[in-house]
C-alpha positions in Angstrom: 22.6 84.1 -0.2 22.5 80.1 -1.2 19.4 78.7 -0.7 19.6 76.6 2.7 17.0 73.9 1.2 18.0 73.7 -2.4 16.2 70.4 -3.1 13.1 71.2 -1.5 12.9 74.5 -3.1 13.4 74.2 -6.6 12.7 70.2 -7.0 9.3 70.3 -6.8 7.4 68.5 -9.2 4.0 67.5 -10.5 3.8 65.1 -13.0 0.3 64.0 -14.9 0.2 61.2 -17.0 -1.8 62.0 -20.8 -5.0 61.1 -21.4 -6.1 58.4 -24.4 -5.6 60.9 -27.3 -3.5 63.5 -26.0 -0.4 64.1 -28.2 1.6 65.3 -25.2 2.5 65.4 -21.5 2.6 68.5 -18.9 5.2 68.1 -16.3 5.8 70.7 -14.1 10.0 71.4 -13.3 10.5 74.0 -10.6 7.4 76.1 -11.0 7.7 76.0 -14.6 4.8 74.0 -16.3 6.7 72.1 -19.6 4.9 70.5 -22.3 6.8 66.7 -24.0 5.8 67.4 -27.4 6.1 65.1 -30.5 8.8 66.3 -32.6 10.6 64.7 -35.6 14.6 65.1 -35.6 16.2 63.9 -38.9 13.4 61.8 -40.0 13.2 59.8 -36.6 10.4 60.4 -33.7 10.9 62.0 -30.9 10.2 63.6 -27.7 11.0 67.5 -27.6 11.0 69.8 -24.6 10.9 73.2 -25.3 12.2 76.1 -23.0 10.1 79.1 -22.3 11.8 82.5 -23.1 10.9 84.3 -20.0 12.4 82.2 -17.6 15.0 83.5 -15.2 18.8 82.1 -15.0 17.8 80.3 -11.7 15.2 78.6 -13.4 17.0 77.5 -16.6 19.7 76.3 -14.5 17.3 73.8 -12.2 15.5 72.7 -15.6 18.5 72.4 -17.6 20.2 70.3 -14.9 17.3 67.6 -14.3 16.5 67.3 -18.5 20.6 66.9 -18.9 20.1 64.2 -16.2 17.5 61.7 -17.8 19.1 62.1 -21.4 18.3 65.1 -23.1 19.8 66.2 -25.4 20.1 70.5 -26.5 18.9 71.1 -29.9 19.7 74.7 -30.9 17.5 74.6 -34.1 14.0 72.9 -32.0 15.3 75.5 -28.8 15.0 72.7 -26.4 16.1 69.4 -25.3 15.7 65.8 -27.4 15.0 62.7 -26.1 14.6 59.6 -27.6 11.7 58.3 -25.4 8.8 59.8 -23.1 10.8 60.9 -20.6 8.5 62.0 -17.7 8.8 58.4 -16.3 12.7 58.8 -16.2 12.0 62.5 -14.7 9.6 61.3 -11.7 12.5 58.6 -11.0 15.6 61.4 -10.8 12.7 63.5 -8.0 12.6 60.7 -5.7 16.0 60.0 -5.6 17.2 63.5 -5.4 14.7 64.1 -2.2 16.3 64.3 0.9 15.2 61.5 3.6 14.3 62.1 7.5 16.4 59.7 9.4 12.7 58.9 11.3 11.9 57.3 6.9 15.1 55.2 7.2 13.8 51.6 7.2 10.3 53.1 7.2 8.1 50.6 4.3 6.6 53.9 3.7 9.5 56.1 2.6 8.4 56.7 -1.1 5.1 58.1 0.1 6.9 60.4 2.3 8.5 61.2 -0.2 5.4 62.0 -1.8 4.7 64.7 0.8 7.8 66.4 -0.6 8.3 66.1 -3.7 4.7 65.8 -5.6 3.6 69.4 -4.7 4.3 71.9 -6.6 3.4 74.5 -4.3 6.3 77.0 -3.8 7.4 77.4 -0.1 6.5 81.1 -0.2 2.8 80.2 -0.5 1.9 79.4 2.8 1.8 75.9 5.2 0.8 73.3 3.0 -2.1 72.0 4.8 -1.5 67.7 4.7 -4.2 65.2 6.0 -2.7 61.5 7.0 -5.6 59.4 6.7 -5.2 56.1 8.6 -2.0 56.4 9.8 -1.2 55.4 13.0 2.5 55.1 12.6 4.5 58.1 14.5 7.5 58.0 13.0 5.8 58.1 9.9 4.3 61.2 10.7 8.0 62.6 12.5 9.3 62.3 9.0 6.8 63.9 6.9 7.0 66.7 9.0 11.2 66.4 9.2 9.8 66.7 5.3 7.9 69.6 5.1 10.0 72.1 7.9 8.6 75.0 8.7 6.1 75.4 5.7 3.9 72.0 6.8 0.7 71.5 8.8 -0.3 67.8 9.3 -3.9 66.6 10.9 -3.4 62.8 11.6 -6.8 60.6 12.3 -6.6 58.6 15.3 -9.0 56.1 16.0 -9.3 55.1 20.1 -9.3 51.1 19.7 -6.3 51.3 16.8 -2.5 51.4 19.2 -0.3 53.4 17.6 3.0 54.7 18.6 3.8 57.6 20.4 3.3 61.0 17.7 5.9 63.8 18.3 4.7 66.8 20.1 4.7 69.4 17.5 2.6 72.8 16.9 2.9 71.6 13.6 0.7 68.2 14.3 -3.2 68.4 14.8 -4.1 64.3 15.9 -7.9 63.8 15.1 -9.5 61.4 18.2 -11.3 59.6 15.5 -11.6 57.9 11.9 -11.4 59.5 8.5 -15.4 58.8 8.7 -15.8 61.0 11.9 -13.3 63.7 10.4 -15.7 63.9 7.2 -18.3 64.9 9.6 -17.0 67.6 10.4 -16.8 69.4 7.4 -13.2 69.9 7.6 -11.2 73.2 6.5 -10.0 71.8 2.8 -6.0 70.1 2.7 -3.5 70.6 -0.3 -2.7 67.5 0.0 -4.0 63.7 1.7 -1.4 61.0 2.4 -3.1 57.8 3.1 -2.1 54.7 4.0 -4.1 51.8 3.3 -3.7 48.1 4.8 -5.7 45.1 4.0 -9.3 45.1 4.6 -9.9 48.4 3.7 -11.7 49.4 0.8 -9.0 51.8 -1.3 -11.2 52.8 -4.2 -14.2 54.0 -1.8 -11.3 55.8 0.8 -9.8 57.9 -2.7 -13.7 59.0 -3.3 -14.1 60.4 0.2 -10.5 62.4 -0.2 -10.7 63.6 -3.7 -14.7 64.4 -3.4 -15.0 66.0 0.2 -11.3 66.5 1.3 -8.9 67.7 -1.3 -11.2 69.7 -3.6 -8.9 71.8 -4.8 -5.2 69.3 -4.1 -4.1 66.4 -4.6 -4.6 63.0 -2.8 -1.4 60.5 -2.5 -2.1 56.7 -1.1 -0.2 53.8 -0.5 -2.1 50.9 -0.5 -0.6 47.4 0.4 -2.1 43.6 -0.1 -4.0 45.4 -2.9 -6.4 42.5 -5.0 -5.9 42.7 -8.7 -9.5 44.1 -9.5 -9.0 46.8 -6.3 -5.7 47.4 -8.3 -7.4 47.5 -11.4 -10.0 49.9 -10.4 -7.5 52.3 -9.0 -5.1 52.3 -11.9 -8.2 53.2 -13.7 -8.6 56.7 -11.6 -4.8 57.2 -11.4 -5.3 57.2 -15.8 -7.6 59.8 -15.6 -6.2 62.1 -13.3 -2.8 61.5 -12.0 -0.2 58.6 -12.1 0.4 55.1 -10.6 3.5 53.1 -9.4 3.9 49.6 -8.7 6.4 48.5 -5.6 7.8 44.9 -5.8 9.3 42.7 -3.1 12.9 42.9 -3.1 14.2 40.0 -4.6 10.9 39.3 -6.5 9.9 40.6 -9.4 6.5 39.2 -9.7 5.3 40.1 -6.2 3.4 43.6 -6.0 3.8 44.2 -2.3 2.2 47.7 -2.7 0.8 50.6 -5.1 1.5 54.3 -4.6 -1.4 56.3 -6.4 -1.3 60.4 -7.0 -3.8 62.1 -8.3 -4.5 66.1 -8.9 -6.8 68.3 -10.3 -5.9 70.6 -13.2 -6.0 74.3 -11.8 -3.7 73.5 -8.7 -5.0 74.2 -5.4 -7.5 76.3 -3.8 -6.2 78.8 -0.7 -7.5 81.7 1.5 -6.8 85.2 0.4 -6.0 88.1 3.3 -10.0 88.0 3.4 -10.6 84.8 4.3 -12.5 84.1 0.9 -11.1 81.2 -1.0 -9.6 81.9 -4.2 -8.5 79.9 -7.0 -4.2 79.6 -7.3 -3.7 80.9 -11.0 
């Protein structure tokens, strides 16, 4: 039987940028963890990825299919594909543009971090909910099409705060809304989350908000943020912590080249994410 949610299902990806030193990159193509090696092809550099030899013919189809798509090449001799440049940049582009969108995203600033929700997890669907925090977000059709998103397999808690107006948030069994601040949710001692989506506005301080999620929230996940009006030392800072574990993206102003209207950070810890066993007991995903 066809998969009914094709994209969701095998287009999940993680994507980690190297540290100062490395000689390659991880990236992680439909459950399958793929190393971008250094390789030399008739006396020029290049990128290789190699295929594993255990993988099934679903899975050589869905990797096959996105390396074809940013350039690659098949090289019979190396036994994987070519490129000519890094191409986990190219990659992370073709995943958010192959993501389906909720109409609720449509004309949403926020779209690429719902995409986020999506598409950055590489947590198969048969796992179990993937437990999502929205820190900050008072938005409800934000929070409609993150859980359009996720289906079935998502759990979102959304932080409220009484004197911030927000619009009306969907009823859903799905949705857990938190009568308080990120702060007051710290406080107490939250079940852990996959994942933490937050949205940052002027005013707030980003770097100390990533601390509180990666430290006390997300020990085990990964933490996503969008953070608009950011100052160029802020943005310094947090490009800083994306190097070291996880990835950046600058957003422009249509029109405007020059103007950074926002910055999308993810960040994830090597080892994947912690879960609860049929005991209760947390264990560590292999």
């Amino acid at each position: 039987m066809a998969n009914p949610h094709p994209r969701r299902a095998r287009w999940r990806t993680t994507f980690r940028l190297p540290a100062v030193g490395r000689r390659s990159n991880e990236i992680m193509i439909g459950g399958r963890r793929l190393r971008v090696e250094h390789a030399s092809v008739l006396g020029k550099r290049k990128r290789l990825i190699r295929l594993p030899d255990n993988m099934s013919t679903e899975e050589l189809h869905v990797v096959k299919t996105m390396l074809v798509a940013v350039g690659g090449r098949w090289s019979s001799w190396r036994k994987g594909f070519v490129f000519d440049n890094d191409p986990t940049a190219a990659i992370l582009q073709a995943m958010v543009g192959a993501l389906p969108v909720s109409p609720h995203a449509r004309g949403c600033q926020d779209h690429l971090a719902l995409a986020a929700v999506a598409g950055y997890s590489s947590i198969p669907v048969t796992e179990g909910p993937l437990r999502v925090l929205m820190a900050e977000i008072d938005d409800g059709a934000l929070v409609r099409a993150a859980l359009d998103l996720g289906g079935e397999h998502i759990r979102v808690t959304t932080t409220a705060p009484k004197h911030r107006p927000r619009s009306a948030m969907p009823a859903d069994p799905r949705l857990r809304v938190f009568p308080g601040t990120l702060t007051a949710l710290l406080g107490t001692r939250p079940a852990p989350f996959d994942e933490a989506l937050a949205l940052v506005k002027h005013g707030v301080s980003s770097t100390d908000l990533v601390r509180q999620l990666w430290e006390h929230v997300v020990p085990g996940g990964r933490v996503i943020m969008l953070v608009l009006d950011v100052a160029d030392a802020e943005r310094r800072e947090l490009y800083a912590m994306a190097a070291r574990y996880g990835a950046h993206r600058a957003l422009r102003s249509k029109g405007n080249s020059t103007s950074l209207r926002a910055v999308v950070v993810w960040m994830v810890r090597p080892g994947g994410r912690a879960r609860h066993t049929a005991s209760g007991r947390k264990g560590n995903r292999g």
